[in-house]
C-alpha positions in Angstrom: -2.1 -35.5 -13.6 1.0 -33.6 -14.0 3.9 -35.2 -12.2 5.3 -32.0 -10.4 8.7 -33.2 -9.9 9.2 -33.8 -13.7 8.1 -30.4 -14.3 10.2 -28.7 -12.3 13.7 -31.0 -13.0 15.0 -29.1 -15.4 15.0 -26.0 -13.3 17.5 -27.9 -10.4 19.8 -27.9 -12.9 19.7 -24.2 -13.3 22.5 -21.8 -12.0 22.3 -18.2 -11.6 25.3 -17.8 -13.8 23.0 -19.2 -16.4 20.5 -16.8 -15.9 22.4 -13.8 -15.9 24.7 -14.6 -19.1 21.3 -15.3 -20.7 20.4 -11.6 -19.9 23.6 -10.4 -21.4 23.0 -12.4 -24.5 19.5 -10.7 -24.9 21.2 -7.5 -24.0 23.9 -7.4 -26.6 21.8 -9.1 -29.6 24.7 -11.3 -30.7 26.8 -14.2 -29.6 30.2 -12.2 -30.6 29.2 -9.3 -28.3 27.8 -11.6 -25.1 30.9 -13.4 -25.4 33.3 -10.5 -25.2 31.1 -8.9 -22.2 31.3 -12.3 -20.4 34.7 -12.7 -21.4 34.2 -16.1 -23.6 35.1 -17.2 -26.5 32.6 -17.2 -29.1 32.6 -21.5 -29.5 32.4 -21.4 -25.8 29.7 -18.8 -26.1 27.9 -21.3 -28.6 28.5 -24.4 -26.9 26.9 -22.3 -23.3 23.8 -21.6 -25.0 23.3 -25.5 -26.2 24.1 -26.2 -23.0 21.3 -24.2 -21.7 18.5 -25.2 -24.7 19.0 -28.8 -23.3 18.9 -27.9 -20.0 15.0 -26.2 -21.1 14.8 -28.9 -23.7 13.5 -26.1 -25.9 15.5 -23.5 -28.2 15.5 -20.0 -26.3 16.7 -18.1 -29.4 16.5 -17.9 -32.9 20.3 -17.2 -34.3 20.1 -14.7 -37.1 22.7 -11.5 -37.5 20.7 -10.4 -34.4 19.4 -13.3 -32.0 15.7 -13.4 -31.4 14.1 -14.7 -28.8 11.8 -17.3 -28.9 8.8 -17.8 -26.7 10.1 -20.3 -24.6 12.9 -17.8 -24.3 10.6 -14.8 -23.6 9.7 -16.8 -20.2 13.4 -17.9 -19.4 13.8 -13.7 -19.3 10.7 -13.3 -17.4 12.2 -16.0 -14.9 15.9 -14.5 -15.2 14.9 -11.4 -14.4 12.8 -12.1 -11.3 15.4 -14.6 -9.9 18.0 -12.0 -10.3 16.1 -9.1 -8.6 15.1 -11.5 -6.2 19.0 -12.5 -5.1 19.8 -8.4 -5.3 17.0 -7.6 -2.9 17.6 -10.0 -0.5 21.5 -9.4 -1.0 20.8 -5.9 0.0 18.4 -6.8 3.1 21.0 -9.9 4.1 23.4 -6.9 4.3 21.4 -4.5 6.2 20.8 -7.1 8.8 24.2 -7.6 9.3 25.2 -4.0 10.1 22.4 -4.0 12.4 20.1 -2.0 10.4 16.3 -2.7 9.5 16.1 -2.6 5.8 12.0 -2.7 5.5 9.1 -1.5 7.3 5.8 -2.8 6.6 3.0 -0.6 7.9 -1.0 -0.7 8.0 -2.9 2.0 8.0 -7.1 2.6 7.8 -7.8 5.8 5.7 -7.3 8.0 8.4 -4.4 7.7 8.9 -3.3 7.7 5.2 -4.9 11.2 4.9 -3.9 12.1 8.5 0.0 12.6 8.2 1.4 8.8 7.2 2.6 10.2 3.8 4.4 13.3 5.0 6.2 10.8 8.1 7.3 8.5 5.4 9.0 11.3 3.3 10.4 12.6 6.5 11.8 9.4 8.0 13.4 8.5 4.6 15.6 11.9 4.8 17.6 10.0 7.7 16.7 6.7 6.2 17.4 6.7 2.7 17.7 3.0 2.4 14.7 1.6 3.9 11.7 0.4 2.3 8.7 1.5 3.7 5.5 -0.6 2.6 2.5 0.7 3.2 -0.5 -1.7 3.5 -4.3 0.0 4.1 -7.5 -2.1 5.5 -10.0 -2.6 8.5 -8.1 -2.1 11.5 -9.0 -5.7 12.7 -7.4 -7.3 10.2 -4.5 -5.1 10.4 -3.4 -5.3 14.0 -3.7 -9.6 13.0 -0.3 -8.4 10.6 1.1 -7.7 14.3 1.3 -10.9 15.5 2.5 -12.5 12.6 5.4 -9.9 12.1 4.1 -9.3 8.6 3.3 -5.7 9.9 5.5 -3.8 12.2 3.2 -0.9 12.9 -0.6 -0.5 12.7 -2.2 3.1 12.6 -6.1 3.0 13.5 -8.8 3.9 16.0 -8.1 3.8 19.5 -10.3 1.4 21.4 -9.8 -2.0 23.1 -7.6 -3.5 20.8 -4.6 -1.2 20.7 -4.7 -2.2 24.7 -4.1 -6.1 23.8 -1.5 -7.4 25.9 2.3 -7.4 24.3 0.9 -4.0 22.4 2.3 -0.7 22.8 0.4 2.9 21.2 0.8 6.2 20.8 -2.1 8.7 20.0 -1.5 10.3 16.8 -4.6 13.0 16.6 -8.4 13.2 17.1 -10.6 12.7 14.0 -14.2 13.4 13.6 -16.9 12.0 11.2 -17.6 14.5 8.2 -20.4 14.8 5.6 -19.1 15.1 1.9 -20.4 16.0 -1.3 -19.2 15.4 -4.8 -18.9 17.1 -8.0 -22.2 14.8 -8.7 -24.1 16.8 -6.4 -26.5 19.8 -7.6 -25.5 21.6 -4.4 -21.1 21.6 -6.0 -20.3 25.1 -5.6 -22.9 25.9 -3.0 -21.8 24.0 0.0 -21.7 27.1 2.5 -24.8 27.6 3.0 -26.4 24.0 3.5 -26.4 22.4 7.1 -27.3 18.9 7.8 -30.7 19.4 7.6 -31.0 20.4 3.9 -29.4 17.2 3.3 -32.1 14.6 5.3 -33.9 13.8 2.4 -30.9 13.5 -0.2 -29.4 10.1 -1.5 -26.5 8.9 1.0 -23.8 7.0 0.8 -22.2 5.2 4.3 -19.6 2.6 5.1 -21.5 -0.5 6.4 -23.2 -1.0 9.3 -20.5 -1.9 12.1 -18.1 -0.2 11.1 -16.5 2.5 13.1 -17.9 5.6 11.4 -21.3 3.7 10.6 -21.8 3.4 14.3 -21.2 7.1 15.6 -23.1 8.2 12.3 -26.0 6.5 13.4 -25.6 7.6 16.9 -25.5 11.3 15.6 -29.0 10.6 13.3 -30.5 9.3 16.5 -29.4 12.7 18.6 -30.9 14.6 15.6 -34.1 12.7 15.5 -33.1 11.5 12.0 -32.6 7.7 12.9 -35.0 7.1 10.1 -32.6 8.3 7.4 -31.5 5.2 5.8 -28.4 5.2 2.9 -29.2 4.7 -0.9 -25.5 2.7 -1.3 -23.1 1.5 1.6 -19.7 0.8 0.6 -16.4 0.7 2.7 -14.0 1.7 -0.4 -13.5 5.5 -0.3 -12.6 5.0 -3.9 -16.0 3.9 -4.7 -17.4 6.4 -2.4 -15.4 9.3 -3.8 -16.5 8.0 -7.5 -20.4 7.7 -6.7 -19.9 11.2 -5.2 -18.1 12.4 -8.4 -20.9 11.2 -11.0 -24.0 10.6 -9.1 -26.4 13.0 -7.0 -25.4 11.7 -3.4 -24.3 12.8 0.3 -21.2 10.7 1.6 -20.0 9.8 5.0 -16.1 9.8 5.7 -13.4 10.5 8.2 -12.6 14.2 9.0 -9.1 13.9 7.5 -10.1 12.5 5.0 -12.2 14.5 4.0 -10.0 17.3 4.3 -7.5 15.9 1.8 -10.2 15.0 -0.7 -11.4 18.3 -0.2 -7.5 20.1 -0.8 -7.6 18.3 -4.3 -11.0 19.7 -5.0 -12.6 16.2 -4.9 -14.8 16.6 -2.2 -16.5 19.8 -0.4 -17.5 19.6 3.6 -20.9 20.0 5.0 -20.8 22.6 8.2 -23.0 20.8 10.7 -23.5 22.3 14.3 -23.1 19.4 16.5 -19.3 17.6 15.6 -19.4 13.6 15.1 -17.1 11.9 17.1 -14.7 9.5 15.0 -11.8 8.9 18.1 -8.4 9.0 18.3 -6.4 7.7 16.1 -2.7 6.0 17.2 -0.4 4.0 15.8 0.3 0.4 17.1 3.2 -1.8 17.6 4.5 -4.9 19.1 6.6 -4.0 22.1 9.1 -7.5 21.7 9.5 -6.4 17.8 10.1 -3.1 18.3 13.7 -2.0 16.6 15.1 1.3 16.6 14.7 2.1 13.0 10.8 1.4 14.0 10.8 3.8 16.6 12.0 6.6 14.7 9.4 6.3 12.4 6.8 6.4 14.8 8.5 9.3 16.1 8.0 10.5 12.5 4.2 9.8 13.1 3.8 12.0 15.9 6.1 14.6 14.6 4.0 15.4 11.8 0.7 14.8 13.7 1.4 17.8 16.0 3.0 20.1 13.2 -0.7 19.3 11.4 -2.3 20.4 15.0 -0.7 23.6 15.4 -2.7 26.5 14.4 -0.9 28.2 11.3 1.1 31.8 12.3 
């Protein structure tokens, strides 16, 4: 068994001044020029570098008219360089936090609400907010609104139903979605889509998300209204990347959100099915926890609902 604390001793004695003159040696290719950028002598330079090797208990370079590094110094660089990106990052956020300002948001979103406006808030909230990080994070809802309590999410977007309504949560309705049927470039009827209705389509192969899902459930509910409850999917997956790809080389009929399918249908991915009775998805919001809230949050979610009602608005 590998004793741990002998294989991580000779990283204690590592400094970060170590690991950043080690960059400028690999930098300038020669102890004469990573001694002048560090302001060294060139013995002292020397004399560093051994200092470091034994530190390892490897050699890092090969010394040549141009140093080379050697494997062993190929991960030190690896290390160096993630170390040192690590400090700056957390230099810059250690800052941010002391002039009162949030320097990272970490949202969740379902599809919906990727398709539905999240991309065009985020550009918009980084005009006033140049230096914030958004991350973006996509899943089930469920698991999402769990990022909540554990502060690693600030703001969910999803479906609106019982949990948005937990207690310590706050929501605001972003837009209403419906559940659309979607064909592919696989499909014989590409090019053709106006004229078909949903009944055309009974006997085709479908895809749906799984059964339980959100958009599973009201599809179902909608084949049961049309007498169709019999119709039963060829392929169930809850990726809309694999959805979109069996669409794109196979023969099938797929099941998605409204706005998504909207996008996917702008980029010429996707083409919707008219039907005559609409499939309820629900509203979809955005979540957040009302003791977490900052300001730099709120303007986001103002963001949100900004470009939720400009995507509302019926064009001039």
């Amino acid at each position: 068994m590998i004793d741990r604390s002998q294989a991580t001793s000779w990283a204690r004695r590592l400094k970060v001044r170590h690991l950043e003159s080690f960059l400028v040696l690999e930098e300038a290719g020669t102890l004469t020029e990573a001694a002048a950028r560090l302001h060294m002598t060139q013995s002292a330079m020397s004399h560093w570098l051994a200092e470091m090797e034994g530190v390892v208990g490897t050699p890092l370079v090969v010394r040549g008219r141009r140093v080379q590094l050697t494997p062993a110094g190929h991960l030190l660089k690896r290390l160096a360089v993630g170390v040192l990106g690590d400090i700056a990052r957390t230099g810059r956020e250690m800052s941010a936090v002391a002039e009162g300002r949030v320097p990272r948001l970490n949202v969740g979103s379902v599809w919906a609400g990727i398709a539905g406006g999240l991309p065009e808030a985020v550009s918009a909230f980084q005009q006033d907010h140049a230096d914030v990080l958004v991350s973006i994070h996509d899943g089930p809802f469920d698991n999402l609104l769990g990022g909540l309590e554990t502060r690693a999410l600030d703001a969910v977007i999803g479906v609106l139903d019982a949990r948005a309504h937990r207690p310590g949560l706050e929501h605001r309705v972003l837009f209403d979605d419906r559940v659309a049927i979607v064909i592919g470039q696989g499909s014989r009827h590409w090019g053709r889509s106006a004229g078909l209705g949903f009944a055309d389509l009974l006997h085709e192969n479908w895809v749906m998300p799984p059964g339980g899902t959100l958009t599973r459930i009201q599809m179902d509910a909608f084949l049961i209204a049309q007498e169709a409850s019999w119709l039963v999917p060829k392929a169930e997956t809850a990726s809309l990347a694999m959805m979109q790809a069996l669409l794109h080389k196979g023969d099938y009929v797929g099941v998605c959100s409204e706005s998504m399918a909207d996008y996917m249908a702008s980029l010429g991915l996707l083409q919707k099915i008219a039907i005559d009775a609409g499939i309820r998805f629900g509203p979809i919001t955005v979540v957040w926890k009302r003791e977490h809230a900052s300001a730099t949050l709120m303007d986001f979610i103002d963001c949100l609902v900004a470009q939720a009602s400009a995507r509302q608005r019926p064009a001039p």
